[in-house]
C-alpha positions, -999 to 999 in steps of 0.1 A, spaced: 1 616 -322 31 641 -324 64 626 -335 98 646 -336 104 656 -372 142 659 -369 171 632 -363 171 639 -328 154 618 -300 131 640 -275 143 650 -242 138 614 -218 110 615 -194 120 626 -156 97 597 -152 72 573 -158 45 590 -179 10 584 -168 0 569 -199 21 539 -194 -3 509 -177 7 480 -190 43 469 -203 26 475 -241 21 512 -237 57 519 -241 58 507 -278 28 537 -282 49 562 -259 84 555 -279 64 569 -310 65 605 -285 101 600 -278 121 583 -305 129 606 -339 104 590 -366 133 575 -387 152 557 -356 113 547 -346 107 532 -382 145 511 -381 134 497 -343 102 490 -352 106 478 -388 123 447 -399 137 436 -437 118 440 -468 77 440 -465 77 430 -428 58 399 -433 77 384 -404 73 415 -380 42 411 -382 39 372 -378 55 370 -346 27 396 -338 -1 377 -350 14 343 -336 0 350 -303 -34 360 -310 -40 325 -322 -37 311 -288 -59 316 -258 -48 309 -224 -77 284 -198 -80 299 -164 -88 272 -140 -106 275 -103 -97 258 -70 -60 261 -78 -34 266 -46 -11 294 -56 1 308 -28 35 296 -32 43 305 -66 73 320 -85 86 325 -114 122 310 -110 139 289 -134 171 274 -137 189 271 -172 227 250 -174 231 253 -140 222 292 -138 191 301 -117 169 333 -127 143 346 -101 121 351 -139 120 341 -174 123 378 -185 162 382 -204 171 414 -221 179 406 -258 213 416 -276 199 446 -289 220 463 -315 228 503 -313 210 514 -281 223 548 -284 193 553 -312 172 551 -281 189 571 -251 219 584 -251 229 564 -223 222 534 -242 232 498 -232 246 513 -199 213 524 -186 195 491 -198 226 472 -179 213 491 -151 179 482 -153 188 448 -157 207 449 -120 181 462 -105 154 438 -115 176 405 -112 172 402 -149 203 385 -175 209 410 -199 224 398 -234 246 425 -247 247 425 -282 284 429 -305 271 459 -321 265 476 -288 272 512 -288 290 511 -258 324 493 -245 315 459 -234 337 461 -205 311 488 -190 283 469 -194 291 439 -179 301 463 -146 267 477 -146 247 444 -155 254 428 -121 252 392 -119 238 379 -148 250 387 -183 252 365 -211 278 382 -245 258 378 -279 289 373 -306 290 381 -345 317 359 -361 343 380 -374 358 377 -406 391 371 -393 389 351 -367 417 365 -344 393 393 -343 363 369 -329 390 354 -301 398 388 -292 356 396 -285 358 366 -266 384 370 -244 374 406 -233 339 388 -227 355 356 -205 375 389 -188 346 412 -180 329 384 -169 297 375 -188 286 340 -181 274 322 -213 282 335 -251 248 335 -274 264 329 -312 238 348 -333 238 322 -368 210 340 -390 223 374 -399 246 368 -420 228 387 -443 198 412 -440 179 429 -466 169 464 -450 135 474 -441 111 490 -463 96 513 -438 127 528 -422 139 536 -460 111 552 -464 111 569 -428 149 579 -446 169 565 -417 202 568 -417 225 557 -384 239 585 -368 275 592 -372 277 590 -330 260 556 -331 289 533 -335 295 495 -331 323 506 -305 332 466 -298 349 461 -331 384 467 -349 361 481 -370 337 506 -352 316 514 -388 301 481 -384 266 482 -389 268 507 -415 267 503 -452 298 481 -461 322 490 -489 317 469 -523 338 435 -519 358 433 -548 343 402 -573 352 383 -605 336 382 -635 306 361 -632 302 361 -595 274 372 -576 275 399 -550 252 375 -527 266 342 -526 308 352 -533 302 387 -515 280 395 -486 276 355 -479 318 350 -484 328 353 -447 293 336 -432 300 309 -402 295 274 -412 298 245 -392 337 243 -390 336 279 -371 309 266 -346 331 236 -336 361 258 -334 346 288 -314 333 261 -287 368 249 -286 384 284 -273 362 288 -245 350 272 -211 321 291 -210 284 277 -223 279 282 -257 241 293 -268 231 296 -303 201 323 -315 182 320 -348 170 286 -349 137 280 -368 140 245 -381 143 210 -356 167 192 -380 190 226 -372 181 224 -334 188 184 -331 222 187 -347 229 218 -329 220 200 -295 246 169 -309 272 187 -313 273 201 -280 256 234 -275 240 249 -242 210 254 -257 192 276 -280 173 305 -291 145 302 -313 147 333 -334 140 345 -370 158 377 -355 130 398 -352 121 399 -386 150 419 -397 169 384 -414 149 363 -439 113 384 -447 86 355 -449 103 331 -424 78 319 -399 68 333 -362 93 322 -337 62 312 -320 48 289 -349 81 268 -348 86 267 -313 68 233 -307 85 218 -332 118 225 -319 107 212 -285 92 182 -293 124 176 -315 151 181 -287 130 165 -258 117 181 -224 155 189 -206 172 209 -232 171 246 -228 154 267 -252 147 305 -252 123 324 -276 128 354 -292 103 377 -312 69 392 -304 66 394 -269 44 422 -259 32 414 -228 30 388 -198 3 369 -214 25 365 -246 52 353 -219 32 325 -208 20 316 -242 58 307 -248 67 295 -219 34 267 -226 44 257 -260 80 256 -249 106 276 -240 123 279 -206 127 315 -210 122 344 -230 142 375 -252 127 411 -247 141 430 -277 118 461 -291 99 468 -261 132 474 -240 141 495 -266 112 518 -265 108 518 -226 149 533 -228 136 559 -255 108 571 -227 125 569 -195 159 555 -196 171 527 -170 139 535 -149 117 527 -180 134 496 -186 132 489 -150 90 495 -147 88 474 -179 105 444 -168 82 448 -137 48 452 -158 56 422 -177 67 407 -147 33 411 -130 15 404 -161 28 372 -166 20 365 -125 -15 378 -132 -19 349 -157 -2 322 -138 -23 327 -111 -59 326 -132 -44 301 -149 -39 280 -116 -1 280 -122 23 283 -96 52 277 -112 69 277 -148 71 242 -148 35 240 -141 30 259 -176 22 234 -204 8 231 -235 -25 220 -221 -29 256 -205 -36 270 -240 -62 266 -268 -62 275 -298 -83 298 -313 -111 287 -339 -103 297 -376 -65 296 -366 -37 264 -379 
């Protein structure tokens, strides 16, 4: 397979390329359409992508029982999450730097989003103003914020998110540090100097940071990269300076998510971040149970990290979460054909996961439980 060997991304698609059959295919076509380094960073996570690949492999260990006789003509795939109802469980993860992708970038996904009734989570680092985002997201948007180091600078994110009219804030807690991924140094990727976290007071977020200046003795991890990380004090304090539902994403353990759900949140996200935070955490996947059995039936949980398909979909949706985060694949359907590949991707997986509910007897997400699934021999 031919991939572009400069910086630059090809020339989108007028539209859908005939190779595209199933939502899948555009992580192949990207490969065509994304320049190899910005293909290696998107794809790649931190370190030896050991947990890239778990979230991967997570699903495989589960097959899904179809079951006969089953009345189905009624279904959907609605769901309703504090108070918000969502004609599917399909959101649009806070995907950093779009621009690497299209050069529309969140703008054209915000427009996929509208017209496929999907919620859109638009990330801090986005590479575009917030403000026109949220106008072309249509109803349902939902902010992901980044704690700033000062914290007038985090009020101000909020406020221009309560003003352009986003609905729920998603407080990312497990990036407070990331080691960079092995692959996209070698690929030599390097962001490009028109791919900026436009958002922030400062737009060069994202990039390599200067040294912080340190003491004798100090170490560059814990007094320097980690000195401005959000603790428990900032959580209470951001959920006192705004009405709106607070969510919090990168969640792995159930002593986190019970004291999260305590204190007050919305709900959360189980998330290891892709693989691009800690390298050898486990699959979102793996964990998810855990977390559900460990904050009861009726508190909302999302999962985010490995979904490939509509049969993936379901698989979550069975062990546990009310919903679920596309993050790579929307990238590489905007690389190939902009807001109308975002658009026919949403829709493949939309169908896919249909396709399954209906073999599997299941007319609606609730119907989806854990008893829909078995695991596959040889697997833990």
């Amino acid at each position: 397979m031919n991939k572009p060997s400069t910086s630059a991304n090809q020339p989108v698609a007028p539209g859908i390329p005939a190779d595209i059959r199933c939502a899948q295919d555009y992580e192949l076509v990207a490969q065509r359409t994304m320049a190899e380094p910005s293909y290696a960073y998107v794809a790649g996570g931190s370190g030896r992508d050991l947990t890239v690949a778990a979230n991967l492999a997570a699903f495989s260990q589960w097959s899904i029982y179809p079951r006969v006789l089953r009345d189905v003509k009624d279904g959907h795939t609605r769901v309703t999450l504090d108070a918000q109802t969502f004609l599917h469980p399909l959101f649009l993860a806070p995907v950093a730097f779009q621009k690497l992708a299209h050069a529309a970038g969140e703008i054209d996904t915000a427009r996929a989003a509208q017209a496929t009734d999907s919620c859109m989570v638009c990330s801090t680092l986005a590479s575009c103003h917030l403000e026109d985002v949220a106008h072309a997201a249509g109803p349902h948007k939902w902010f992901q914020l980044y704690f700033q180091a000062r914290r007038n600078d985090t009020l101000a994110l909020l406020a221009r998110a309560e003003a352009a009219g986003f609905s729920a804030i998603v407080v990312t807690l497990d990036a407070s540090i990331q080691v960079a991924s092995t692959r996209a140094l070698q690929a030599g990727f390097r962001m490009p100097a028109d791919c900026v976290a436009v958002n922030l007071q400062d737009p060069s977020a994202g990039q390599p940071a200067e040294e912080i200046a340190l003491s004798p003795g100090d170490s560059r991890i814990f007094q320097g990269v980690m000195r401005a990380a959000p603790t428990w004090s900032d959580l209470t304090w951001l959920m006192a300076q705004t009405s709106l539902p607070i969510w919090v994403k990168g969640v792995l353990h159930p002593d986190d998510a019970r004291a999260l759900q305590a204190a007050g949140v919305a709900g959360i996200v189980v998330s290891n971040h892709g693989g691009r935070s800690l390298d050898g955490a486990p699959a979102s996947l793996t964990v998810l149970p855990g977390i559900r059995a460990a904050v009861g039936d009726d508190f909302p949980l999302l999962l985010d990290g490995g979904i490939r398909s509509g049969a993936d979909v379901f698989k979550a949706l069975a062990l546990g979460a009310d919903a679920v985060l596309i993050g790579r694949l929307q990238l590489y359907a905007l690389s190939v054909a902009g807001a109308l590949g975002v658009a026919h991707m949403i829709k493949l997986l939309r169908e896919e996961l249909e396709v399954c509910m209906a073999q599997a007897g299941c007319a609606t997400l609730r119907d989806i439980g854990s008893e829909a699934l078995l695991r596959c021999p040889g697997t833990n």
